[in-house]
DSSP file (Angstrom, degrees, kcal/mol; ACC not computed):
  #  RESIDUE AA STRUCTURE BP1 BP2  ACC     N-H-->O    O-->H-N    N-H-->O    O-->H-N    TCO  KAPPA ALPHA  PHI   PSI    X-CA   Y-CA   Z-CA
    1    1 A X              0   0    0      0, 0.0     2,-0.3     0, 0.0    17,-0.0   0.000 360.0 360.0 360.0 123.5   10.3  -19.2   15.9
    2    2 A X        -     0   0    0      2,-0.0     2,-0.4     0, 0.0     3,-0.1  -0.640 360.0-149.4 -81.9 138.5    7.8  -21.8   14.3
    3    3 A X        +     0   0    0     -2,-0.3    15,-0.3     1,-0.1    16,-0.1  -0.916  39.0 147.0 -82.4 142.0    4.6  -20.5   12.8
    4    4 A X        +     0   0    0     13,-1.5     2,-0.5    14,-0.6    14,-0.2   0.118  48.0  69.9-131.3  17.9    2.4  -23.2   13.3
    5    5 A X  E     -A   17   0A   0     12,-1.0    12,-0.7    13,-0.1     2,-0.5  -0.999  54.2-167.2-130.8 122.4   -1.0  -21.3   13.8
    6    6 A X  E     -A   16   0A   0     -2,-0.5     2,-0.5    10,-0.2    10,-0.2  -0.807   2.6-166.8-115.1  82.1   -3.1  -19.4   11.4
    7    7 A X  E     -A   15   0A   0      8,-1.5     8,-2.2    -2,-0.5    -2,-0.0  -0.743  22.4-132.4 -72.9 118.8   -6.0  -17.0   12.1
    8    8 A X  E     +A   14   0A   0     -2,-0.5     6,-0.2     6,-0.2     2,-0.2  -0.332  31.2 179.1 -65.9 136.0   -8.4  -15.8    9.2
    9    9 A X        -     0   0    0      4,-1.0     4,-0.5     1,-0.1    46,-0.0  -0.927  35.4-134.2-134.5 138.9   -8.7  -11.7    9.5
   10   10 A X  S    S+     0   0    0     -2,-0.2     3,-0.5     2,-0.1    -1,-0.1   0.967 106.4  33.3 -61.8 -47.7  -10.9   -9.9    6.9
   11   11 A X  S    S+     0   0    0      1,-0.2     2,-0.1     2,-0.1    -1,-0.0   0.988 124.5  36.9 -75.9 -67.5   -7.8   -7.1    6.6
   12   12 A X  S    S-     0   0    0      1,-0.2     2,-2.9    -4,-0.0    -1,-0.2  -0.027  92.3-147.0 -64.0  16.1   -4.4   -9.1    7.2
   13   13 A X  S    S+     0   0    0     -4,-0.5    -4,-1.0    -3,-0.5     2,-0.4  -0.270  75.9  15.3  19.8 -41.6   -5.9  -12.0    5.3
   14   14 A X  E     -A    8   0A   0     -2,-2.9     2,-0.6    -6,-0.2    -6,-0.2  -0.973  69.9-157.8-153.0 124.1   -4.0  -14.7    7.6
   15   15 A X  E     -A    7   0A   0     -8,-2.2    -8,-1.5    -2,-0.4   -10,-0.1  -0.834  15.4-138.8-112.0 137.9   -2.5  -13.8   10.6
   16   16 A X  E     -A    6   0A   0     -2,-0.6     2,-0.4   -10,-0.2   -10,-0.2  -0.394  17.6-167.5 -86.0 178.1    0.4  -16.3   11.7
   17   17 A X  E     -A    5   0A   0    -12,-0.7   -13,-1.5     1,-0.2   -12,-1.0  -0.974   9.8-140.9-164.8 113.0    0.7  -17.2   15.1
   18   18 A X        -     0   0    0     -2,-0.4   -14,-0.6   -15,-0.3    -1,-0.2   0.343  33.7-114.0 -33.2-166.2    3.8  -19.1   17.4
   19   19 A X  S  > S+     0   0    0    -16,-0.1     4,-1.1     2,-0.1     5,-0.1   0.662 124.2  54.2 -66.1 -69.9    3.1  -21.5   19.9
   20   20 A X  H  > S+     0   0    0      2,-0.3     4,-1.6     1,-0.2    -3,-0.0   0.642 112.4  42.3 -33.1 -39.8    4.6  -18.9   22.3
   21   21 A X  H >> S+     0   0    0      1,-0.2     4,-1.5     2,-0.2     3,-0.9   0.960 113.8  55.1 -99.3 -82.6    1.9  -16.1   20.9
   22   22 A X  H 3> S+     0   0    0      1,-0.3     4,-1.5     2,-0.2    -2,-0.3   0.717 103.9  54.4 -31.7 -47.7   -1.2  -18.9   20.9
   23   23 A X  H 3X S+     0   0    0     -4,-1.1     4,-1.0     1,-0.3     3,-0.3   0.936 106.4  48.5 -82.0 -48.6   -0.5  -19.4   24.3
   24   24 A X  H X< S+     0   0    0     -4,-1.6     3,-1.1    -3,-0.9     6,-0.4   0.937 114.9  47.5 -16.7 -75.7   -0.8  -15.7   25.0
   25   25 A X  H 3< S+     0   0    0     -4,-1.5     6,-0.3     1,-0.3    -2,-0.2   0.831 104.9  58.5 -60.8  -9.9   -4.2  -15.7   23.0
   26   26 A X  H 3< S+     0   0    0     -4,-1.5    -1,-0.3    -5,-0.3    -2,-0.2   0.950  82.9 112.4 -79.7 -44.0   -5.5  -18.5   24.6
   27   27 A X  S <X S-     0   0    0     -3,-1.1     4,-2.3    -4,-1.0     5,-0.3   0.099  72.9-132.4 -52.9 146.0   -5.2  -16.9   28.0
   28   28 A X  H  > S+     0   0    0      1,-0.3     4,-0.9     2,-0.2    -1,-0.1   0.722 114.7  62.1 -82.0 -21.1   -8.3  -16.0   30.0
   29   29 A X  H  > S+     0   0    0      2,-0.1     4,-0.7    -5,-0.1    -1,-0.3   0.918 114.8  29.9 -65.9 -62.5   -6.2  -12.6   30.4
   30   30 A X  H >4 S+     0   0    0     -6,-0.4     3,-2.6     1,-0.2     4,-0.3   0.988 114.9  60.2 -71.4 -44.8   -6.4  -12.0   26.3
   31   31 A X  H >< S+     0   0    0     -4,-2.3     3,-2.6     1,-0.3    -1,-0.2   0.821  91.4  70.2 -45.2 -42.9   -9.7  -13.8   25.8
   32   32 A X  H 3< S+     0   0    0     -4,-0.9    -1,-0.3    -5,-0.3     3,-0.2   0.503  82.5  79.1 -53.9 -20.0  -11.2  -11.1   28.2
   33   33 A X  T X< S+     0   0    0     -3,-2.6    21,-2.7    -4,-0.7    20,-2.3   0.598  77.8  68.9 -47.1 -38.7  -10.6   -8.7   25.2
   34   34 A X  T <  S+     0   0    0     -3,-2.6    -2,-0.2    -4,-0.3    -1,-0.1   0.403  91.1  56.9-100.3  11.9  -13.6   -9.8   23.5
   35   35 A X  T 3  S+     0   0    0     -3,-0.2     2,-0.6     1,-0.0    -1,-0.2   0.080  89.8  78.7-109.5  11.7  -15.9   -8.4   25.7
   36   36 A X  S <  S-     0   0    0     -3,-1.1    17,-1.4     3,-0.0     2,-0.6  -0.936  77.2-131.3-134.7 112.7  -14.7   -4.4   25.6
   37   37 A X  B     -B   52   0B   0     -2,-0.6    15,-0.3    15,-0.2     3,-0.3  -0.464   9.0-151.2 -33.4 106.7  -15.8   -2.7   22.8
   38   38 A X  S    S+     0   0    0     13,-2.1    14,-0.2    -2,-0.6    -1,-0.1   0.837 104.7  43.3 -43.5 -49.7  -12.9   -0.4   20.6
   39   39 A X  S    S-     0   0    0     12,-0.9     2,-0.5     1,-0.3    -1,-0.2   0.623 103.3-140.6 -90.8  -7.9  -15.6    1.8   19.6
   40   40 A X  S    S-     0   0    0     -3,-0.3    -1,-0.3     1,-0.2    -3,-0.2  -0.780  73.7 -24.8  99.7-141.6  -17.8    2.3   23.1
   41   41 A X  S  > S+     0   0    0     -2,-0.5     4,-0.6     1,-0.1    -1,-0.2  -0.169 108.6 108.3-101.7  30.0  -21.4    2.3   22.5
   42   42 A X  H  > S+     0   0    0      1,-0.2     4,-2.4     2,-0.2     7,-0.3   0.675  70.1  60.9 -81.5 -18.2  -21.1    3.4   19.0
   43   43 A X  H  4 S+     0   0    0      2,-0.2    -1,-0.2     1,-0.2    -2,-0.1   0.695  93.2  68.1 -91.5   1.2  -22.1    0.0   17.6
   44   44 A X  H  4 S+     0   0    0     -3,-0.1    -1,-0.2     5,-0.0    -2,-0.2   0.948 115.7  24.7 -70.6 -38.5  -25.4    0.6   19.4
   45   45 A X  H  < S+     0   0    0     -4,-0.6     2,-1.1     1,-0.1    -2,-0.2   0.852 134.4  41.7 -92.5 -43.5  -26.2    3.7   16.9
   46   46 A X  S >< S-     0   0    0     -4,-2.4     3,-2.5     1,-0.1    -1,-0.1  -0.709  72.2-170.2 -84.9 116.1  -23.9    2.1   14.0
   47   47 A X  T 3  S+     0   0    0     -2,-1.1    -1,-0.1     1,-0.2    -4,-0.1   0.816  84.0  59.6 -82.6  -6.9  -24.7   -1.5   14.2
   48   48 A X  T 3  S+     0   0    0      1,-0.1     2,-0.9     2,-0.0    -1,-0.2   0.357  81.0  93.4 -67.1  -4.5  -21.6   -2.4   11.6
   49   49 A X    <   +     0   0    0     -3,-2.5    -3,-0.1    -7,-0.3    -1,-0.1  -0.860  47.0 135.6-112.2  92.4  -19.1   -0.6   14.4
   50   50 A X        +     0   0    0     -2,-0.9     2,-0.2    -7,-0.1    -1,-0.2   0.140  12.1 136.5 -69.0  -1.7  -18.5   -4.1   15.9
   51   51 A X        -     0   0    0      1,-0.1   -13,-2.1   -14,-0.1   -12,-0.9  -0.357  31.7-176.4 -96.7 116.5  -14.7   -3.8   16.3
   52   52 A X  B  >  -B   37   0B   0    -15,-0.3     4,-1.0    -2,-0.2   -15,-0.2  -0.433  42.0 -98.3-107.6-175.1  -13.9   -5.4   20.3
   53   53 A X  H  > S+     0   0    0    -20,-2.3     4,-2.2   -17,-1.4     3,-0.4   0.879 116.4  70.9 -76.1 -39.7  -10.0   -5.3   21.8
   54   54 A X  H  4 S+     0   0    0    -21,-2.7    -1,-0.2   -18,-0.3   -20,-0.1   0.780 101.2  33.0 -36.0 -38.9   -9.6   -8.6   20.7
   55   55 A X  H  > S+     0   0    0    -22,-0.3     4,-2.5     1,-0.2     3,-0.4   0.833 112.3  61.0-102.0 -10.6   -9.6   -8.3   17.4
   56   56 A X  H  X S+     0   0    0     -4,-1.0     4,-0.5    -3,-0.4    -2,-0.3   0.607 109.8  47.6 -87.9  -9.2   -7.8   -4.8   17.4
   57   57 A X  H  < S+     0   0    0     -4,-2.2    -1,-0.3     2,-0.2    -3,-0.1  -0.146 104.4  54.8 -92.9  27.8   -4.6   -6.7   19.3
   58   58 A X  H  > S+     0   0    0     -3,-0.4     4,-1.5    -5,-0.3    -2,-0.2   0.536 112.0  44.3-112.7 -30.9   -4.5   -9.4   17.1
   59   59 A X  H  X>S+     0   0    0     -4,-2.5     4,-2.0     1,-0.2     5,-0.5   0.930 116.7  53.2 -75.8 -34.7   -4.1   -6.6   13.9
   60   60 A X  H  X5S+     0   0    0     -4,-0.5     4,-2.7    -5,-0.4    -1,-0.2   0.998 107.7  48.1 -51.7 -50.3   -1.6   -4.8   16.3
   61   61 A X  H  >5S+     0   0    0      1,-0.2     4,-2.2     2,-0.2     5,-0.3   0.817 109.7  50.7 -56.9 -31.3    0.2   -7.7   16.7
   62   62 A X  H >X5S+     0   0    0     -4,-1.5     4,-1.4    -3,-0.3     3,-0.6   0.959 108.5  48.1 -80.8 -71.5    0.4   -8.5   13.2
   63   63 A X  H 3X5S+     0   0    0     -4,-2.0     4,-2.3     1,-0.2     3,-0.5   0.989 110.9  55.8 -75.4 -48.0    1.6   -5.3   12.0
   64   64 A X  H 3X<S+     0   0    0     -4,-2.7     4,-3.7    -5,-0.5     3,-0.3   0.943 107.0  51.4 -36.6 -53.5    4.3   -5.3   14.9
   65   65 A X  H << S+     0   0    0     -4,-2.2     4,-0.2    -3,-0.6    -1,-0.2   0.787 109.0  46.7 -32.0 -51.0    5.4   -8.4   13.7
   66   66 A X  H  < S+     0   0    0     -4,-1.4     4,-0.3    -3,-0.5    -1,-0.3   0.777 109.2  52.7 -90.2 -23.7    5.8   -7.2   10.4
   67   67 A X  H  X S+     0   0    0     -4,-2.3     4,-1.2    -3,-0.3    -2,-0.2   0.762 109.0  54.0 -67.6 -30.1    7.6   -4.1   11.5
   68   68 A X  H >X S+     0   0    0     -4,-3.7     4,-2.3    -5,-0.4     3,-0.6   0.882 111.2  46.5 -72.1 -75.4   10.2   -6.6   13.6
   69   69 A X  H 34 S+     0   0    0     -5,-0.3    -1,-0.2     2,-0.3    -2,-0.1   0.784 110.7  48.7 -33.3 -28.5   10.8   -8.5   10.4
   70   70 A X  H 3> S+     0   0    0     -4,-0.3     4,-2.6     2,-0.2    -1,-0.2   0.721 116.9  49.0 -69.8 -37.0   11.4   -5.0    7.9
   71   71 A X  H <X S+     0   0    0     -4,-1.2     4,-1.6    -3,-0.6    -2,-0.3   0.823 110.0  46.0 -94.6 -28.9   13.9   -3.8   10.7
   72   72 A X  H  X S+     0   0    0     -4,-2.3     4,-0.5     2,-0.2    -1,-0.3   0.785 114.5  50.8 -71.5 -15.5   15.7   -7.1   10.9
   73   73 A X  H >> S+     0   0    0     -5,-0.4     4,-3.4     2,-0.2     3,-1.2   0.931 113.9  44.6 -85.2 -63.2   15.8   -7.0    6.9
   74   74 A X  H 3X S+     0   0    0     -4,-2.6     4,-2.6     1,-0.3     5,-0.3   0.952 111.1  57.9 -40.8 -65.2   17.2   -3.5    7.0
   75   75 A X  H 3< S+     0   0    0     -4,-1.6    -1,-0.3     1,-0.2    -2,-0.2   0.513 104.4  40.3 -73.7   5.1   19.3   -4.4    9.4
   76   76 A X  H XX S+     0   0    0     -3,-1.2     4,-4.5    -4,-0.5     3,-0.6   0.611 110.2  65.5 -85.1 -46.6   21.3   -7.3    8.0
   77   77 A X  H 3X S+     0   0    0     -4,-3.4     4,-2.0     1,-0.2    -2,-0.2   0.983 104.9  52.8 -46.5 -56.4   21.3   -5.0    4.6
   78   78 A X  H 3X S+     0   0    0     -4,-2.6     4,-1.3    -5,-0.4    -1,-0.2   0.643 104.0  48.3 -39.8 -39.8   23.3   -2.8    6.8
   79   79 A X  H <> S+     0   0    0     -3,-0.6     4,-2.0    -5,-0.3    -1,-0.3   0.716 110.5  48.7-103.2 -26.4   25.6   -4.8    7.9
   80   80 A X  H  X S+     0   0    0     -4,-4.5     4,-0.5     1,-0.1    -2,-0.2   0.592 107.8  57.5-106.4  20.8   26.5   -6.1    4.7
   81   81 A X  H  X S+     0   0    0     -4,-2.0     4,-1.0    -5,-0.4     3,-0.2   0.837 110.4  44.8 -63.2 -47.8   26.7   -2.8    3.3
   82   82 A X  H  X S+     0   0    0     -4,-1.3     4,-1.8     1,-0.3    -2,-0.1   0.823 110.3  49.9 -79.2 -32.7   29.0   -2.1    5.7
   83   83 A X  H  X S+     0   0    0     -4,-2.0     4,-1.4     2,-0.2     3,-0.4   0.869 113.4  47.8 -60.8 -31.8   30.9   -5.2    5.3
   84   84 A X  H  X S+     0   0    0     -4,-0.5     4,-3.3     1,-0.2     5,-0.3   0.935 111.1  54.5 -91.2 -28.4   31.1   -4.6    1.3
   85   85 A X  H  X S+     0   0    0     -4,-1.0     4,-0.7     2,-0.2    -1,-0.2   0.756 104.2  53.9 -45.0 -43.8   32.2   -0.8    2.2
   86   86 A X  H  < S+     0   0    0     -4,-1.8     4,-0.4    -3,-0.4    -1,-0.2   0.879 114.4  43.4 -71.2 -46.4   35.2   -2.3    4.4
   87   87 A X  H >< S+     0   0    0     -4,-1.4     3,-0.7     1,-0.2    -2,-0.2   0.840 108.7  50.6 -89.6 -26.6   36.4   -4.4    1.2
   88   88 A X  H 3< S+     0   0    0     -4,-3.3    -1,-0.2     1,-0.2    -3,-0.2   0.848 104.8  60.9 -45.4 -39.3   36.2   -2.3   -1.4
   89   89 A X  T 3<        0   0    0     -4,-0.7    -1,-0.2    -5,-0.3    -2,-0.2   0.657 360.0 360.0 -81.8  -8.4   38.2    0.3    0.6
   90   90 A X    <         0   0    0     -3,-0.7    -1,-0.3    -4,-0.4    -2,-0.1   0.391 360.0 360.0-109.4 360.0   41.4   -2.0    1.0
């Protein structure tokens, strides 16, 4: 998987981005995101609560991403744990 895309987020400071996953955002299906409030009407009484779906699935994505990548690290540890476990024992 190439990174070639970079979005600025105030929290995830740069979020990387595929082709595959740009093509995604690009779609009139994700775009369509950035018109439904996350909070409701609440930024109508806090005018700071600004927060649309759009930007709360690009920080989903981002920490998914980053959970597939801890759990492939773990799981390679695993397996040569198990491999060093196999050679010791013989």
């Amino acid at each position: 998987m190439k990174l070639t895309h970079e979005i600025r987020d105030p929290i995830h400071i740069f979020i990387k981005l595929s082709s595959e996953e740009r093509k995604v955002l690009d779609s009139p299906q994700f775009q369509r995101l950035r018109y439904i409030h996350q909070l409701a009407l609440t930024y109508l009484v806090y005018p700071g609560a600004t927060h649309n779906r759009f930007e709360h699935s690009l920080g989903t994505m981002e920490l998914a991403s980053t959970e597939e990548l801890n759990c492939h690290r773990i799981t390679v540890s695993r397996e040569i744990s198990k491999k060093e476990i196999k050679l010791k024992n013989r």
